[in-house]
C-alpha positions in Angstrom: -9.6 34.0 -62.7 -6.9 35.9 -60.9 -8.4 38.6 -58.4 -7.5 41.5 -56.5 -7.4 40.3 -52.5 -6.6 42.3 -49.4 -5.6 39.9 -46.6 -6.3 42.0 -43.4 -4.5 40.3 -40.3 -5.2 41.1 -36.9 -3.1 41.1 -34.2 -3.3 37.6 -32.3 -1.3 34.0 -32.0 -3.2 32.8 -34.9 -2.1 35.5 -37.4 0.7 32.8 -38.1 -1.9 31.5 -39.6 -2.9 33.3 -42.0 0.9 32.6 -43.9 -0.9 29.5 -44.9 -4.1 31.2 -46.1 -1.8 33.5 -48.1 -0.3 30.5 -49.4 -3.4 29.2 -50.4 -4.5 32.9 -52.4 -1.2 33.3 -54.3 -1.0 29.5 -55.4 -3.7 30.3 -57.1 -3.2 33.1 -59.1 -4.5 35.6 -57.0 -2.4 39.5 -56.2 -2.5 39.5 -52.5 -1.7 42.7 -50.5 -1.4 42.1 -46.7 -2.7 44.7 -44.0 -1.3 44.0 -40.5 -2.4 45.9 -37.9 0.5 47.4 -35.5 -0.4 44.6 -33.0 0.0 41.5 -35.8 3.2 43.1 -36.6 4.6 42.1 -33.5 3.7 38.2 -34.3 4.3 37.9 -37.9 6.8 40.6 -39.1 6.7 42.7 -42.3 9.5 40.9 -44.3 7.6 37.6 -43.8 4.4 39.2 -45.5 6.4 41.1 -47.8 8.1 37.8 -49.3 5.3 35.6 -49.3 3.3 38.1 -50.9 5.5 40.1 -53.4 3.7 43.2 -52.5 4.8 46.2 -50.1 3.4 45.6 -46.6 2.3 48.7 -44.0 -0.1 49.1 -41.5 -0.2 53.0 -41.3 -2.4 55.6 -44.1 1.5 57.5 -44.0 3.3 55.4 -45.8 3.0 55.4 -50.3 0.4 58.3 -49.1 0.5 59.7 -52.7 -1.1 56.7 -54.1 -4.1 57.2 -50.8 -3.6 53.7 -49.9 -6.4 53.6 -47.2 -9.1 54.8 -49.8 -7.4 52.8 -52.9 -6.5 49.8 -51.3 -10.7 48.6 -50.7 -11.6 50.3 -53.7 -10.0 47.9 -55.9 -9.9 44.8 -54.0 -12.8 41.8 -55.4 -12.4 40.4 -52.0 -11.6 41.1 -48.6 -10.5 38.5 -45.7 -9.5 39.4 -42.3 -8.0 36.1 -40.2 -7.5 36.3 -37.3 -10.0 39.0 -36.6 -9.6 40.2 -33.0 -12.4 41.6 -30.9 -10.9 44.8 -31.3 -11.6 44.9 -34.8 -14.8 43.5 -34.9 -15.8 46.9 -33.1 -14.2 49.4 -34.7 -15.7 47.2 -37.9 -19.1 47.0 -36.7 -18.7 51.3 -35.5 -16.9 52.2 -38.3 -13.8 53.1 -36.7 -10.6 54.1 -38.9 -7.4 54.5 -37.3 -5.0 52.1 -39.1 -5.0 51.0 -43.1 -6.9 48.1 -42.6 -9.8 49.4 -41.0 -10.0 52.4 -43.4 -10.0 49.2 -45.7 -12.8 48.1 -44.8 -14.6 51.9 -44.8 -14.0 51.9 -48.3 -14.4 48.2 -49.7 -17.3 47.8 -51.8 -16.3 43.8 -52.8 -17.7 41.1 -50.4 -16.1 41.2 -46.9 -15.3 37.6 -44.5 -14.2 38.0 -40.9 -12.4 35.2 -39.8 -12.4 35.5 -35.6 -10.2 34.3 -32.9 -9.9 35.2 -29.8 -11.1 33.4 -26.2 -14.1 31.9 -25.8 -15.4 34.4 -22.8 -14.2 37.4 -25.4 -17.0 36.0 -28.2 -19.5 35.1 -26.0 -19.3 38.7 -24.3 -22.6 40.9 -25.0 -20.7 43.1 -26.3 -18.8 41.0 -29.5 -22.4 39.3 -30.0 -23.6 42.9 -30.6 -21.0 43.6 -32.7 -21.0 40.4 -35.0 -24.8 40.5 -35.2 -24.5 44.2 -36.7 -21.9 43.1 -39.3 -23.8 39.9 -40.3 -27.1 42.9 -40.7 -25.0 44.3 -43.0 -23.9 41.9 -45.4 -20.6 41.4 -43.7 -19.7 37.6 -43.5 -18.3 36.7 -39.9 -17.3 33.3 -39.8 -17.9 31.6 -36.6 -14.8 30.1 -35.1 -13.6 27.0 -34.6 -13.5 24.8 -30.8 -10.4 23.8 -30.0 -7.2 24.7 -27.6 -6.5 28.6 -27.4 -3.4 30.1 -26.3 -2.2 28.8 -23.0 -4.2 25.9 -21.3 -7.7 27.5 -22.3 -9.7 25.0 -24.6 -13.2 26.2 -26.1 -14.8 28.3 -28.8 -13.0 31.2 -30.5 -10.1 29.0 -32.2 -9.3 30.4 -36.0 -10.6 28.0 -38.4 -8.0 25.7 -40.7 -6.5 27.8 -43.5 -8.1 25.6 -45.7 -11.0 26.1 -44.8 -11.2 29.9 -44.6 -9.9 29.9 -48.4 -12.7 27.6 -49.0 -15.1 29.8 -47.7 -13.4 33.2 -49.0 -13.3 31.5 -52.6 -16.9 30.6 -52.5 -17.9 34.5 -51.3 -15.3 35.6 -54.2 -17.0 33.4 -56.9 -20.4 35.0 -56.0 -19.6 38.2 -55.9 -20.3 41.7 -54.5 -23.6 41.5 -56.6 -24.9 38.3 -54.7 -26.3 38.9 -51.6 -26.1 36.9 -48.8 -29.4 35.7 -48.8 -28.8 33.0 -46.0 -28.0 35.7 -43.6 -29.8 35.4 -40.3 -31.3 31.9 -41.1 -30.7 29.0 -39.0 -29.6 26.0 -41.4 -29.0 22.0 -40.0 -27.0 20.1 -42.6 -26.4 16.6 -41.7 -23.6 14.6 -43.6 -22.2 10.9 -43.6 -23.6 7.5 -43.2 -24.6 5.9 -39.9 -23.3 2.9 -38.5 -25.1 0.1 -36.7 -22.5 -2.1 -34.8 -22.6 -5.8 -34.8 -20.2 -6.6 -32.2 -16.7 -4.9 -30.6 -15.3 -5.0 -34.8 -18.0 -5.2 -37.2 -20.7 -2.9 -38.2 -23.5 -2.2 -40.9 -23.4 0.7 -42.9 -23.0 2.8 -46.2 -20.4 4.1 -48.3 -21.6 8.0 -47.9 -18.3 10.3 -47.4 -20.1 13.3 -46.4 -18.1 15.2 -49.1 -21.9 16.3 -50.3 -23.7 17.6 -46.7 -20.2 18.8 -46.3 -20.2 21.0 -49.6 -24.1 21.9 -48.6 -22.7 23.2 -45.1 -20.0 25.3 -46.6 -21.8 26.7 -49.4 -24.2 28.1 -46.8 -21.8 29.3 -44.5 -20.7 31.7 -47.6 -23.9 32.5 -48.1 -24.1 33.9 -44.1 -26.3 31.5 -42.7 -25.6 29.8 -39.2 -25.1 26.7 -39.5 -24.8 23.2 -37.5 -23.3 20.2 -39.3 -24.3 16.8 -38.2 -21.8 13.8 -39.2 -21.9 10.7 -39.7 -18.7 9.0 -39.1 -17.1 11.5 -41.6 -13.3 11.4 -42.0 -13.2 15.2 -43.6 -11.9 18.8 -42.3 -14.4 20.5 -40.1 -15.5 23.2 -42.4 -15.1 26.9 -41.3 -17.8 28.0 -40.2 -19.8 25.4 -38.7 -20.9 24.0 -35.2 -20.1 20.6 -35.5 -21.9 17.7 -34.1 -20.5 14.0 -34.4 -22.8 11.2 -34.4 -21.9 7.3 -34.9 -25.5 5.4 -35.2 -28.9 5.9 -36.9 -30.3 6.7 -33.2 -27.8 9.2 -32.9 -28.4 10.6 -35.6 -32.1 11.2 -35.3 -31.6 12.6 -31.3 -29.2 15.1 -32.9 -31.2 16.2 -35.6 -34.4 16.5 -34.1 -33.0 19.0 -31.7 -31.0 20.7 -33.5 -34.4 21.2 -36.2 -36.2 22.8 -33.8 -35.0 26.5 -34.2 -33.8 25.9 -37.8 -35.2 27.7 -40.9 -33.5 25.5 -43.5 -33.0 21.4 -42.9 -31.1 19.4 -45.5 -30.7 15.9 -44.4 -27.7 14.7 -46.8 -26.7 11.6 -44.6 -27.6 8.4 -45.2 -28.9 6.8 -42.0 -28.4 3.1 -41.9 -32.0 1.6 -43.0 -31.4 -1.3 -40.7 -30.0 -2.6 -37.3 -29.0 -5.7 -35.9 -31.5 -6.6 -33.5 -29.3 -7.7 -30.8 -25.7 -6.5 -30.4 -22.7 -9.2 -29.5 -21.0 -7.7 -26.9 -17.8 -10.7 -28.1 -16.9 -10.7 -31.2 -18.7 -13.4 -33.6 -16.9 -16.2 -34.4 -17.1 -18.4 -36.8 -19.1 -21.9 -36.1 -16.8 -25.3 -36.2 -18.2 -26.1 -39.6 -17.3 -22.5 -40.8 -20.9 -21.7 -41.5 -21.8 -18.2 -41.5 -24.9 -16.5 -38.2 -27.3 -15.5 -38.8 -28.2 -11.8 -38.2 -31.9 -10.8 -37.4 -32.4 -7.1 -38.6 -35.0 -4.2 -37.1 -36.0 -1.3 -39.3 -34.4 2.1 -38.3 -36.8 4.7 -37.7 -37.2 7.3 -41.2 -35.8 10.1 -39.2 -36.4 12.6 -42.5 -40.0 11.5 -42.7 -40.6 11.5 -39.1 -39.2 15.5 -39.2 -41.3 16.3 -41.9 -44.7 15.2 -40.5 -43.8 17.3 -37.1 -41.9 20.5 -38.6 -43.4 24.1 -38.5 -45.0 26.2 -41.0 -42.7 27.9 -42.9 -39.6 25.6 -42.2 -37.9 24.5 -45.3 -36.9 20.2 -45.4 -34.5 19.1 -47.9 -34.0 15.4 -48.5 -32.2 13.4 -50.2 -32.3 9.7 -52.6 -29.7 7.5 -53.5 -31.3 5.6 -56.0 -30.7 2.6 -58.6 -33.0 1.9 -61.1 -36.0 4.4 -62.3 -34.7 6.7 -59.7 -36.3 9.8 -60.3 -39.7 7.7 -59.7 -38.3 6.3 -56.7 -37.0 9.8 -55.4 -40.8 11.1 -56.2 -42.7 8.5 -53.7 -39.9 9.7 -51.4 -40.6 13.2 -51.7 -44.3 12.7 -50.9 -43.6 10.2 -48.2 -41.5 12.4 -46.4 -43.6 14.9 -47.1 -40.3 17.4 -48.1 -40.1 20.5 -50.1 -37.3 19.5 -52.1 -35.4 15.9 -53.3 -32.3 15.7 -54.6 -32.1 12.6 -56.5 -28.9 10.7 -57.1 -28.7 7.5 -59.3 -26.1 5.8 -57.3 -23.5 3.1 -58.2 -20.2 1.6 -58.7 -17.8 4.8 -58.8 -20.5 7.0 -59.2 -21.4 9.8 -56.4 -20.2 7.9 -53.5 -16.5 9.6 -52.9 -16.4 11.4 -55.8 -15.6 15.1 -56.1 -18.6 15.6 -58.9 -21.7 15.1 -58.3 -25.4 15.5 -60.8 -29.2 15.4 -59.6 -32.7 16.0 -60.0 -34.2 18.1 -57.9 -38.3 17.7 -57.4 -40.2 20.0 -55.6 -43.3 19.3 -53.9 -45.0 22.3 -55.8 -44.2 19.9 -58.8 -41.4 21.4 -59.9 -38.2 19.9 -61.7 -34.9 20.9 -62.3 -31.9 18.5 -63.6 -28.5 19.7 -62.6 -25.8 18.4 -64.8 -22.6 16.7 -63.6 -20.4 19.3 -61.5 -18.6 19.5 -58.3 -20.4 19.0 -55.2 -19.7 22.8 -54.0 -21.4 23.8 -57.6 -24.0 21.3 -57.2 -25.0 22.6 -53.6 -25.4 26.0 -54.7 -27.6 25.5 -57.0 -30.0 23.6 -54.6 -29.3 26.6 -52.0 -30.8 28.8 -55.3 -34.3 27.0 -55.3 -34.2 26.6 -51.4 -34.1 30.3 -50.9 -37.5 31.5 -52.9 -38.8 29.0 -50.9 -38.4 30.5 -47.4 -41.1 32.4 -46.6 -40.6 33.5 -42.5 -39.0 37.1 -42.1 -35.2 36.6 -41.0 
């Protein structure tokens, strides 16, 4: 469904940027009208914005000001994105500050609203931008944290813009919701973890799974749309960081757990998506493993990995919501209901698993138990879809003030 977008861009290196994100709107099918400020102006020019978008470009309430551009504009937009957002703006956002068209923009825009910031990692962690971002996020306004990476010059660290991609990903999740759904993650502390664990052998070979991650992946953006803070943990995961997210990498089952653990401990929300190895190799060949003379095959001697989402839910705080997951073959919702008890979880999603079938795929389709005996069967959808339906049974659930 084609929508009515204002892509605000603030004056920084990454406004560049956002040419792709506009890209990304207009391919498909959305009316884009770009708001520079004066500043972005001087990095990406009007004629650029002007020919990628088809629409008239200004940064000043003077110019078309019989048709009140800097009250119309946010009035009729479904969505507004602002990428790079500077830390100028996020002030005169968060004090309501109007002095160019896009900030009266944002005065007046009644649609749902996602900052997209970049600037140096000393300028978000100042007192004063954490302020700031805290009172948009109180507000409704979704800030997307930024990415860690090289910023301009030699400076490497947090405050790098996110990947296009993954901005539109986010914006077009806040845009399907809508100005009438709230973002009823804001404030909460969410852990996704994503991937399957590997368990090396020797210098080449390892155990594992064929988990993608696409699934904790969609569960981790879904979230972020829905304003929540959120760290990613993945498994040996070959997909693009999503927006959003503080990213941890793990390789092993151990790993895994170390990461996880910690990262629980202030959390409101866990969803453990991975899928941890369930075994190891009890010794690891620091050579590679030959073959014998004869060509027979070794033999491998396995340990148990430690149940990292069952060891979480027997230490977890009141009030702390765990979400786990089955990949199952057989009577899998009976298998995925002695899971949900042994892990003693709030929520199951249950996946039969199988040749072609969830593993990879862009669909996905579940049964989700509750521990308060409830049921709900989610039909066949994309894993995006699929997540936000789970978010909608995990949020009645959490029960701690923000």
């Amino acid at each position: 469904m084609s929508a009515e977008i204002v892509l605000g861009v603030g004056g920084g290196i990454a406004a560049y940027k956002a040419c792709e994100l506009l890209r990304l709107f207009t391919e498909s099918g959305h009316r884009v009208r770009v708001v520079p400020t004066a500043s972005a102006l001087r990095f990406v020019g009007a004629p650029t914005w002007a020919a990628l978008s088809g629409q008239p470009v200004a940064d000043d309430v003077w110019t078309d000001v019989h048709e009140v551009p800097h009250v119309r504009l946010g009035q009729r937009a479904d969505l507004v994105v602002v990428a790079p957002t500077t830390a100028d703006l996020l002030a005169k956002a968060a004090h309501g500050l109007a002095d160019d068209l896009l900030t009266n923009t944002l005065l007046t825009a009644r649609c749902p609203v996602v900052l997209a910031p970049a600037m140096h990692t000393e300028m978000w962690e100042n007192p004063a931008t954490v302020a700031n971002v805290a009172t948009l996020r109180a507000r409704g306004v979704l800030v997307i944290e930024p990415a860690v990476g090289r910023l301009t010059g030699a400076d490497s660290g947090k405050g790098r813009l996110p990947d296009p991609a993954e901005i539109f990903a986010v914006a077009r999740r806040a845009l399907r919701r809508g100005s009438d759904a709230p973002a009823d993650l804001a404030g909460r502390r969410v852990v996704v973890t994503a991937g399957g664990t590997r368990e090396p052998l020797d210098p080449v070979r390892f155990l594992g799974n064929r988990s993608s991650g696409k699934q904790g992946y969609a569960f981790a953006r879904a979230a972020v749309a829905r304003g929540a803070r959120v760290t990613l943990i993945a498994a040996n995961v070959s997909l693009p960081d999503p927006a959003g997210v503080d990213l941890v990498r793990v390789g092993t089952t151990e790993e895994l757990r170390t990461a996880t653990l910690a990262a629980a401990e202030t959390a409101d929300v866990v969803v453990m998506a991975a899928a941890p190895a369930d075994f190891r190799p009890a010794t690891y060949a620091p050579g590679k493993i030959k073959k014998s003379e004869d060509g027979g095959a070794p033999t491998i001697e396995l340990v148990t990995n430690p149940d990292i989402a069952a060891e979480w839910g027997g230490r977890r705080r009141a009030g702390q919501v765990l979400v786990v997951f089955a990949a199952e073959t057989g009577d899998a919702e009976a298998n995925g209901r002695a899971k949900l008890a042994r892990k003693r979880a709030d929520l199951i999603v249950i996946n039969e698993v199988g040749v072609d079938k969830v593993f990879g795929a862009e669909t996905n389709a579940a049964t989700v138990v509750g521990a308060d005996g409830s049921t709900r069967v989610i039909p066949e959808r994309t894993k995006e879809d699929l997540a936000d339906d789970v978010w909608d049974l995990v949020v009645p659930r959490l029960t701690t003030p923000v």
